[in-house]
N, C-alpha and C positions, 0 to 999 in steps of 0.2 A: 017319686021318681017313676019316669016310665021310659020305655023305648018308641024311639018314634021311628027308627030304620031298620029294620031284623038284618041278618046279614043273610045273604041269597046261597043257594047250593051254584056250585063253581065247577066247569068240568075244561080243563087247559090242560095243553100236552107238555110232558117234563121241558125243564129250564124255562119255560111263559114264565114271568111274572105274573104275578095275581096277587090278592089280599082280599079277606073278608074285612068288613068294617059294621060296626054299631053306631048309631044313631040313638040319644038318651037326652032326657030335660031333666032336670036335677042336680041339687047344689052338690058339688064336690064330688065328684062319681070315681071310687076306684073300679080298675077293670082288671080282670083274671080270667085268662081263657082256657078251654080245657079239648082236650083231643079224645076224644073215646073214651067219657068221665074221667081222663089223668089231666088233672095241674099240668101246664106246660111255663117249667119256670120261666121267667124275667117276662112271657106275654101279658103283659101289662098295662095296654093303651088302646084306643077304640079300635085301633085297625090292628093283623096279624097278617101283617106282609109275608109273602114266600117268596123270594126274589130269583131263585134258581129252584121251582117245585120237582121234585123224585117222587117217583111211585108211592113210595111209604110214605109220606106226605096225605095220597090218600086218607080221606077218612069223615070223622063227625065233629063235628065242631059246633061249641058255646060258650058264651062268653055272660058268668056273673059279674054283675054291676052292684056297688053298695057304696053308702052315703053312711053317717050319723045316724039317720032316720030310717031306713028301709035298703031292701033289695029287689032287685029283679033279673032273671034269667033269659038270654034271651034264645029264640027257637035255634035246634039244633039244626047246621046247615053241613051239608055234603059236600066236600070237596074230592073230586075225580080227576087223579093225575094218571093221563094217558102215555103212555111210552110214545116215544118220536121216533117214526117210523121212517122217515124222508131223511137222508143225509143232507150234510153241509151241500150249499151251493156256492162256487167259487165265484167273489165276486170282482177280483182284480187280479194280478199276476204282472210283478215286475224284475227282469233278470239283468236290467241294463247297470245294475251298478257293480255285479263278479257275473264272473264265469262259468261260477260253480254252483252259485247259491242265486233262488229266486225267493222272495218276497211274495209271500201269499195271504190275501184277507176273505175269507171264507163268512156266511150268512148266520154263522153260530159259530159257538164255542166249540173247539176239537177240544178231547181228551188224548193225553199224551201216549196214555194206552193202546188206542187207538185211532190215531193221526194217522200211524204208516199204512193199513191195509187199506187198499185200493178199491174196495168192493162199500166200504162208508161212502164212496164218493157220488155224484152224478155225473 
């Protein structure tokens, strides 16, 4: 068994998607990936999707690969999740259906925390 793809060092700002993935030839390959030499349970499959990445996120990343036959590790790769510095940007705004209430779709995800201050905003 060997690896034919390493998985690359990643540097995306929080809530990006991203995923490292491995590339391997070999019959039956289980996969177990690890964060800063810890097990990370049920990571289990050639890729390690982050679908909404946080800071802690951050970090080193490798993923053992083993067969019946053999194993192999593949090169530890860096992943760098930067804080998002730019707030939402409003990208529709509709008040025609009350009086009181508008309907708003914004360019990210608000946090409920933080929806109300004005200063998140552009």
């Amino acid at each position: 068994m060997f690896i034919t793809n390493e998985p690359p060092d990643i540097a995306v700002v929080e809530n990006q998607s991203t995923a490292l993935t491995v590339g391997v030839v070999g019959d039956d390959p289980h996969y177990q990936w690890y964060k800063d030499s810890l097990l990370i349970p049920g990571a289990t499959s050639s890729s390690l999707t982050f679908s909404n990445p946080a800071i802690s996120d951050s970090g080193f990343y490798y993923v053992l690969v083993t067969n019946i036959d053999s194993f192999v590790t593949s090169r530890v790769a860096h992943l760098t999740v930067s804080g998002d510095v730019n707030g939402p940007t409003l990208l529709f705004a509709d008040g025609t259906a009350s009086t009181t209430n508008v309907l708003a779709a914004f360019s990210e995800p608000l946090l409920a925390s933080t929806a109300t201050n004005i200063l998140n905003y552009k």
